[in-house]
C-alpha positions in Angstrom: 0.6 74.4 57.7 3.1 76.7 59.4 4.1 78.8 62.0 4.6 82.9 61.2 6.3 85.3 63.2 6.5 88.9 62.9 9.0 91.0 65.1 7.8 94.5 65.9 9.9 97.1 63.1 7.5 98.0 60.7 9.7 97.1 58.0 10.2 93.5 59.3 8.1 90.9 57.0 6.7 87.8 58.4 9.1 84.9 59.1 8.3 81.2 58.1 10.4 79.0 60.6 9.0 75.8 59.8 6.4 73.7 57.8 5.4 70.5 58.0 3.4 68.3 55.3 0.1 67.6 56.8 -0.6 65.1 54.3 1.0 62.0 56.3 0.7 62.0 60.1 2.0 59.1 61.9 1.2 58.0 65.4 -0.8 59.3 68.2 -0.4 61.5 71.7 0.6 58.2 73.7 3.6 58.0 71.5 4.9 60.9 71.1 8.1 60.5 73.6 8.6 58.0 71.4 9.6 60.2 68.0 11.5 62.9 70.1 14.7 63.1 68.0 17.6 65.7 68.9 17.7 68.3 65.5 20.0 70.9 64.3 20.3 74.1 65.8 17.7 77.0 64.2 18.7 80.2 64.3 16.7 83.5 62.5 18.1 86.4 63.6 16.0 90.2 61.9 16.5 93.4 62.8 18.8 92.5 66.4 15.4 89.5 67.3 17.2 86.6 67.5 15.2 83.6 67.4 16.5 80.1 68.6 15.6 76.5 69.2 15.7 73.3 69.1 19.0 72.8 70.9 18.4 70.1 73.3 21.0 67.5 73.5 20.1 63.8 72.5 20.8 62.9 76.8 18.2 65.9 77.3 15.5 64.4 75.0 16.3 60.7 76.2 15.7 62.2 79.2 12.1 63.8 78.8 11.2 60.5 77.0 11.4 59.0 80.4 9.6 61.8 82.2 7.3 61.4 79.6 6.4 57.6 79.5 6.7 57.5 83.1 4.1 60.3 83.5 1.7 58.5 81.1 2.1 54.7 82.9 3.4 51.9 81.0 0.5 52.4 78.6 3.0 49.9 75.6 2.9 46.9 78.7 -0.4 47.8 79.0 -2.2 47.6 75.1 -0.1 44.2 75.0 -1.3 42.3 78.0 -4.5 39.9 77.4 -7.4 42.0 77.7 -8.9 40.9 80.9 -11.1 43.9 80.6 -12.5 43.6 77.3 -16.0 43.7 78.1 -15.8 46.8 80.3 -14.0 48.2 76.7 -16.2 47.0 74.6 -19.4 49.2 76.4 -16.8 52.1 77.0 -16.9 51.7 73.7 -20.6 51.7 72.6 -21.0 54.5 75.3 -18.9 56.5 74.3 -20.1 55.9 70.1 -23.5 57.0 71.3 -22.3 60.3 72.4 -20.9 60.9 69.4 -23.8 59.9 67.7 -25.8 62.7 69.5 -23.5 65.3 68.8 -22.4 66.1 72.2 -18.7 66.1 70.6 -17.1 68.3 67.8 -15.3 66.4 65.5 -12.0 66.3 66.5 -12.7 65.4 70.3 -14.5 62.4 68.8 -11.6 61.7 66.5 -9.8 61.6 70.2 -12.1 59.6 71.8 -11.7 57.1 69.3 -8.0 56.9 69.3 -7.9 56.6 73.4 -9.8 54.0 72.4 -7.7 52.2 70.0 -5.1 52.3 72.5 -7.0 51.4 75.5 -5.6 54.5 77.2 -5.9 54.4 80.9 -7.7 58.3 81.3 -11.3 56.4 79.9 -10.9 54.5 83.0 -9.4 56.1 85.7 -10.2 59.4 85.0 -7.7 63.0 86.0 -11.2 64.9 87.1 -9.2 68.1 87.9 -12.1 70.6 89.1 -11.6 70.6 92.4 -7.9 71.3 91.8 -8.3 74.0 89.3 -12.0 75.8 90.4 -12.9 77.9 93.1 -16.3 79.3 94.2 -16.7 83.1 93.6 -16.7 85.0 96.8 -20.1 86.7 98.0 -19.2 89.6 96.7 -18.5 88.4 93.5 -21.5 86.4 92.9 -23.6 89.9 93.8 -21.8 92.0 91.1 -22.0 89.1 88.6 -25.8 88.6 89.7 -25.0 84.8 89.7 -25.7 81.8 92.3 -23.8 79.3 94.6 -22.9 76.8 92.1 -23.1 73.6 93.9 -20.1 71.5 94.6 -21.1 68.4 94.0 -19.2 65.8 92.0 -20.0 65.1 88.7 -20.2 61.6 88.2 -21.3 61.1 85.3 -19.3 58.9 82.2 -19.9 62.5 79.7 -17.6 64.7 82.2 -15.5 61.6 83.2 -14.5 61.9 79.4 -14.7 65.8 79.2 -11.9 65.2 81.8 -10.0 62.5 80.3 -9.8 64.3 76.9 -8.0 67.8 78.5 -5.9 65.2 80.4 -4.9 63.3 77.3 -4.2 66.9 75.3 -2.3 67.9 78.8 0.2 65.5 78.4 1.1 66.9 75.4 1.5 70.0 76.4 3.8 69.4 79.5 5.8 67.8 77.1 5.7 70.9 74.9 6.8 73.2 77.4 9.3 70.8 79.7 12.1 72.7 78.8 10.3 75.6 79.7 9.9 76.1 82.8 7.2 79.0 84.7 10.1 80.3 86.9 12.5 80.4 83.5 9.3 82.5 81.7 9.3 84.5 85.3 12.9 85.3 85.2 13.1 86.0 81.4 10.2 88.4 82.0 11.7 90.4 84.7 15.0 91.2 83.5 13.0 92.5 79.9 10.4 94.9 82.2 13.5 96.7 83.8 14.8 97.7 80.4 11.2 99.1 79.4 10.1 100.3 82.7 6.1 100.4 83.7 7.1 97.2 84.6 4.2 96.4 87.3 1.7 96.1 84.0 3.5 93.1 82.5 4.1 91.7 85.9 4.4 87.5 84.8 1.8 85.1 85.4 0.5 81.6 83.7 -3.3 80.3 83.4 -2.7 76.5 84.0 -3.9 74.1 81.1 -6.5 72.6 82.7 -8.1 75.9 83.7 -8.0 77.2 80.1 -9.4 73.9 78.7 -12.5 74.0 80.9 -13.6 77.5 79.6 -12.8 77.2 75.9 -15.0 73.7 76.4 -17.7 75.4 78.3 -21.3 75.7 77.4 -20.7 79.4 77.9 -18.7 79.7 74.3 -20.2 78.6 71.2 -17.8 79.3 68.1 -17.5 78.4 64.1 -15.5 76.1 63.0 -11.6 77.5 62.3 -12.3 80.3 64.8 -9.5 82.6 65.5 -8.0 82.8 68.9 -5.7 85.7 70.2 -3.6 85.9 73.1 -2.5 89.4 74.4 0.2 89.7 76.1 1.0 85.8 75.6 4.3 85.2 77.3 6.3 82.4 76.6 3.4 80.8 74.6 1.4 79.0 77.2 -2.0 80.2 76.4 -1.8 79.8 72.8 -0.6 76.2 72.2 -3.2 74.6 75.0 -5.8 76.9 72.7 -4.6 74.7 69.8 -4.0 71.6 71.7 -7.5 71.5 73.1 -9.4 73.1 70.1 -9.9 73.2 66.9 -9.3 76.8 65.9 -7.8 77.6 62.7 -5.3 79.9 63.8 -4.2 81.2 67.3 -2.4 84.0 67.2 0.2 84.9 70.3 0.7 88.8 70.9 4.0 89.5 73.1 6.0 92.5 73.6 8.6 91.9 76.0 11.2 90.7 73.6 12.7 87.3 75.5 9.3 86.0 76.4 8.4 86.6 72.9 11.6 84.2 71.6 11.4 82.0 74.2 7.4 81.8 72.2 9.3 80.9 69.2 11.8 78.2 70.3 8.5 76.6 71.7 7.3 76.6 68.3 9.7 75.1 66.6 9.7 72.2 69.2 6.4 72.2 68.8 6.4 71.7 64.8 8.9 68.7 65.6 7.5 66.8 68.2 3.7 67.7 68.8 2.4 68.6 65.1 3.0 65.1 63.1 1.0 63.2 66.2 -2.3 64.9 65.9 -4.5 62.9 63.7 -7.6 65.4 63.7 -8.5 68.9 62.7 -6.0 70.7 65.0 -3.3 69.2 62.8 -4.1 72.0 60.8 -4.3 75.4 62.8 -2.0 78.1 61.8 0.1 79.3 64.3 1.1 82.9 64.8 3.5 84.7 67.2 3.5 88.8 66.9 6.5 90.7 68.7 4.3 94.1 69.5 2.2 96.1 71.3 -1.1 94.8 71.5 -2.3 98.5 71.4 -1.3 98.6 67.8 -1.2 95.3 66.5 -4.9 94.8 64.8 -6.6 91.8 66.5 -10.3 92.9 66.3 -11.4 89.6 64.0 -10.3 87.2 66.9 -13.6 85.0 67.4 -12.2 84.6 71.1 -9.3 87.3 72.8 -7.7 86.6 75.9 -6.1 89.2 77.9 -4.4 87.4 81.4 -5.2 91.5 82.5 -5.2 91.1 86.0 -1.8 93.5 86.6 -2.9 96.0 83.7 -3.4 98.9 84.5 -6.2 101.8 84.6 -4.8 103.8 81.2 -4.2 100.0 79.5 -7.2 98.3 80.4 -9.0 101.2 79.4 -7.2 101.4 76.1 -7.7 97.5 75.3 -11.5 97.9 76.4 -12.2 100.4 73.2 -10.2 98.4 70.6 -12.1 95.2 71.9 -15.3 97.3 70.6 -13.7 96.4 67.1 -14.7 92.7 67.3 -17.9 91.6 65.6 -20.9 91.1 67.3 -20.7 87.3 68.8 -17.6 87.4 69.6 -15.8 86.4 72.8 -13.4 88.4 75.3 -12.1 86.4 77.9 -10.4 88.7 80.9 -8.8 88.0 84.6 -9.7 89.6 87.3 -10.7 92.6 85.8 -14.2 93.0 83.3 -14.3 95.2 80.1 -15.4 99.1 81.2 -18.1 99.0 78.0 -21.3 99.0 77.0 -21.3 97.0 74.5 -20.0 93.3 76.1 -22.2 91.2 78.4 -20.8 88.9 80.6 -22.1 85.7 80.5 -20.1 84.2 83.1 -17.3 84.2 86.0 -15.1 81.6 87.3 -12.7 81.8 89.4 -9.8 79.2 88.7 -6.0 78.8 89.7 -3.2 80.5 88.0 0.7 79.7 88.3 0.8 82.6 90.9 -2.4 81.6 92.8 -6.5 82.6 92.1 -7.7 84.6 89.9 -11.4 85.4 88.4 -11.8 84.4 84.6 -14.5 86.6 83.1 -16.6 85.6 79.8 -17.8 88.4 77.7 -19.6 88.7 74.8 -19.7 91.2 71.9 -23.7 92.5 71.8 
């Protein structure tokens, strides 16, 4: 498996960066501060994109080890101590097998499951249920348009969501490790100083779905998709969207569209990180997914056989949105478009539902549409 990226000259063929044998992964998400070496300087430069990354210094890695383990709890202390506990484990454990014999899991979250398991990982006990945190009720108004109800705000309880929320937890973890050199306010920065060079700038303004947010709607009951679906990004920053989307599903490629040219390699120095310090630790099916990073305008780069495309479109304007709305008409019947704030203007996409949930710069309305 590898990672491809494409700069946007026409003339410019796609770049291998890295690849990593997927015959032989070693270790699990708990331990993954724990293989975080310092590696060589990578540098591709094509047609004036320079690409660069992994150039953290051995005291900055030591560093996010820490963060890291400290984060996760003393979970080494913990799988050594005398299991006091073992009972409660052991039906957590038939529980949890009788899900999966019932098929309320794909695959690779069982695969998961299993390997909290194995290292008695404190989420399946004490459990991260971020809803609250990370949901908001749609106003009046909203639930008019949408012709939806109140949802109630009642707490789930119940041991299935306790480990729906344990599961985007675990895969969280990861992912904060992916992108602690990266900070929002870095991607923010970066992302201004590119619009003043381009101008329109209020279209591209910067803005980050949190993981925990994107998690709960590619999980939802709302989106059914095949197995190694395809998963697009437009307008996909410094990468954010598109490694929770292969962090907390199986898709077998997910494909990042950006065209503001330091977010972009900012995208790609979070690649090769992740290629070194997330890829060997997954033990399932998303070992596998292809990852893809396009420097371009998502008005002519062709992403019509996504299975699910998300736009974060809430600063896009009229002309764009409008634009974006007809090539989405592309996409075969089935498929998924996933907006903010704003819904597709076209007759041929139903939405089947609308959430509102928190962003890096505040709320925002996710909407789920699907190709008729």
């Amino acid at each position: 498996s590898c990672i491809t990226i494409t700069v946007a000259e026409d003339d410019v063929s796609p770049i291998d960066i890295a690849s990593v044998d997927a015959s032989s992964p070693s270790g699990d998400l708990s331990s993954i501060s724990n293989d975080v070496s310092s590696s060589s300087d990578v540098s591709t430069t094509t047609n004036d994109v320079s690409v660069s990354g992994g150039d953290e210094s051995e005291a900055e890695i030591e560093q996010q080890q820490e963060q890291f383990e400290d984060s996760s709890g003393d979970l080494e202390l913990g799988y050594q101590q005398e299991e006091e506990n073992a009972d409660v484990w052991r039906t957590l454990e038939s529980e949890i097998e009788t899900f999966i014999s019932q098929n309320k899991y794909a695959d690779y979250q069982a695969q998961m499951l299993r390997e909290m398991l194995h290292y008695r990982h404190p989420y399946l006990i004490v459990t991260p249920d971020k809803s609250n945190e990370y949901t908001l009720p749609l106003s009046h108004a909203q639930q008019q348009h949408q012709h939806q109800q109140p949802e109630p705000q009642e707490v789930d309880d119940s041991l299935e969501n306790k480990l729906k929320h344990a599961l985007i937890a675990y895969s969280e973890d990861a992912w904060n490790v992916l992108f602690s050199p990266y900070a929002t306010s870095a991607a923010a920065k970066v992302s201004k100083q590119d619009r003043k060079l381009i101008g329109n700038a209020e279209r591209f303004v910067y803005g980050e779905l949190l993981f925990p947010s994107i998690a709960q709607v590619l999980w939802g009951s709302h989106i059914s998709l095949p197995e190694n679906a395809t998963f697009y990004d437009l307008g996909s920053g410094s990468g954010r969207g598109v490694f929770a989307a292969a962090l907390c599903h199986n898709f077998g490629r997910v494909v990042g569209i950006e065209l503001l040219e330091g977010l972009f390699n900012m995208s790609v120095a979070v690649a090769q990180r992740y290629e070194e310090i997330i890829r060997p630790h997954l033990k399932d099916s998303r070992h596998e997914v292809m990852i893809e990073l396009r420097n371009g305008s998502v008005l002519e780069e062709d992403w019509s056989d996504g299975d699910l495309v998300f736009a974060n479109s809430t600063c896009f304007d009229l002309a764009l949105w409008e634009e974006i709305a007809k090539l989405a008409e592309r996409m075969r019947s089935g498929t998924y478009f996933v907006s903010v704030t704003k819904t597709l203007p076209s007759q041929v996409f139903q939405i089947v539902y609308s959430k509102r949930y928190r962003f890096s710069w505040g709320a925002g309305t996710i909407h789920i549409h699907k190709k008729l």
